[in-house]
C-alpha positions as CSV (number, residue, x, y, z in Angstrom):
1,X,117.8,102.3,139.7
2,X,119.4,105.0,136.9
3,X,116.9,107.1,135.6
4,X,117.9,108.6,132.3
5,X,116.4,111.9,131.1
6,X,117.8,113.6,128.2
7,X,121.0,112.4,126.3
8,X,124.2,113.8,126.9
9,X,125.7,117.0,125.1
10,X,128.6,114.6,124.2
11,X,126.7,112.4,122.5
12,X,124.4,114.8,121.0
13,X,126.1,115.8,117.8
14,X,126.7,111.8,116.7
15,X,122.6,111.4,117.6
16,X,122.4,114.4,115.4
17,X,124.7,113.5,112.4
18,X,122.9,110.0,112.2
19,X,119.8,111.7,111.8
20,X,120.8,114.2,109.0
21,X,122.3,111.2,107.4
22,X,119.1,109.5,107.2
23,X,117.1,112.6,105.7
24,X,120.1,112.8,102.7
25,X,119.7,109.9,102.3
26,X,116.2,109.4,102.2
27,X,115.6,112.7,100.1
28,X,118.3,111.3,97.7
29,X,115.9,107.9,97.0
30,X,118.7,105.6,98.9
31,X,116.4,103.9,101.4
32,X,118.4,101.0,102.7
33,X,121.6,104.0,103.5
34,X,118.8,106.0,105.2
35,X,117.4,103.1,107.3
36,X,120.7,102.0,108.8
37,X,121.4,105.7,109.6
38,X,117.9,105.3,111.6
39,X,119.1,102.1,113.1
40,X,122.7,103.9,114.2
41,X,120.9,106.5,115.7
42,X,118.3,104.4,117.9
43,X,121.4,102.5,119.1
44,X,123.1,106.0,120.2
45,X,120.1,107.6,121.7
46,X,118.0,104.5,122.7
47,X,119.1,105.1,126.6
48,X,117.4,108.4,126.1
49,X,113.5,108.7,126.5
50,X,113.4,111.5,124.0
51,X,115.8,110.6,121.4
52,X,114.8,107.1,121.6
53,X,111.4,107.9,121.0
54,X,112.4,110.7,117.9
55,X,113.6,107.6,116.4
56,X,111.1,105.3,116.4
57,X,108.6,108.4,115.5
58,X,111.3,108.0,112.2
59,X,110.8,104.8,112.2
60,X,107.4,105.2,111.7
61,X,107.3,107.8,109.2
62,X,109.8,105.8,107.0
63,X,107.5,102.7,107.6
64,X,104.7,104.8,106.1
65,X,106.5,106.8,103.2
66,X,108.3,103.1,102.3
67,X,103.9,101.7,102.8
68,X,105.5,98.6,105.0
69,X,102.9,97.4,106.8
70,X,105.0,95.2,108.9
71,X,107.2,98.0,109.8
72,X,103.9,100.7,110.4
73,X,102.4,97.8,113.0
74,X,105.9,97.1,114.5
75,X,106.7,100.4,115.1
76,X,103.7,101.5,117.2
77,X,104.0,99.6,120.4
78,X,108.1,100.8,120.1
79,X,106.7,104.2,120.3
80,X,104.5,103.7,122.7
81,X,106.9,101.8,125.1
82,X,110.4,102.4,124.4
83,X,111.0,106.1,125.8
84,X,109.3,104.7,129.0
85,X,111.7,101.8,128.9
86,X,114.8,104.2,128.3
87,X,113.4,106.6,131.4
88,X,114.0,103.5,133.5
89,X,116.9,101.8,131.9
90,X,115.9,98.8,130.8
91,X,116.5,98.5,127.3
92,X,117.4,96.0,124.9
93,X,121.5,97.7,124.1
94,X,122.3,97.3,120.4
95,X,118.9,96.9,119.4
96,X,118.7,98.8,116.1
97,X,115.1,99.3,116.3
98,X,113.4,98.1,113.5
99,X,110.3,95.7,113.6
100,X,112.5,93.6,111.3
101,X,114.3,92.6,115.4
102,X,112.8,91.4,118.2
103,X,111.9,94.6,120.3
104,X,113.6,93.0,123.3
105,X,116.7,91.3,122.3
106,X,120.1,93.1,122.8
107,X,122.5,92.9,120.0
108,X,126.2,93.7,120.0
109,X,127.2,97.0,119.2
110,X,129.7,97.5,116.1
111,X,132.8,98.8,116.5
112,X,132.5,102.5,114.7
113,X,129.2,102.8,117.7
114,X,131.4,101.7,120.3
115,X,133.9,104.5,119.5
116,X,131.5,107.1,119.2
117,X,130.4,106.1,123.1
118,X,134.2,105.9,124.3
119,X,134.4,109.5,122.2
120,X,131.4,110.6,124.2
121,X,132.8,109.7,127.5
122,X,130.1,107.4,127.6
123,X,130.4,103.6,128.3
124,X,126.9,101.5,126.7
């Protein structure tokens, strides 16, 4: 069994740039921009305990600041579970994350993510 710990420094800076996409965005009052940045970033750091869980922590927040009660309640068991998931590697890949998606189903990953893991040296 792989166990996962932190993500790798290849992979890092995409993580990263999702992530400061989403606060522009958010800050700038486009909320459906922001979200899918949140949703790219889960995908690229969801094999990751800690970055997977930053981003649902997001998720949260967002679900709060946007008052979505559906997305609050969703959230919570994702936060809970899903870093203990990545540690072990069994997650759902492609899953964007959102309580909008079953928390367990995998989706297919869209091309520009697919290039950023080929980029990374990684394969998902």
């Amino acid at each position: 069994m792989q166990l996962y710990t932190s993500i790798p420094k290849s992979l890092k800076p995409f993580y990263n740039s999702e992530l400061e996409k989403f606060e522009n965005e958010f800050q700038n009052g486009n909320l459906s921009k922001a979200w899918n940045h949140l949703e790219r970033a889960h995908i690229l750091g969801q094999k990751y305990p800690y970055a997977h869980t930053y981003v649902h922590w997001k998720m949260l927040q967002f679900g709060i600041k946007i008052k979505s009660g559906k997305e609050i309640i969703g959230q919570i068991p994702r936060l809970i579970f899903g870093g203990i998931k990545s540690f072990v590697g069994k997650i759902p890949v492609g899953n964007p994350g959102g309580a909008n998606v079953p928390p367990l189903k995998p989706f297919p990953i869209e091309k520009e993510l697919q290039e950023i893991f080929l980029k990374a040296g990684l394969t998902n």
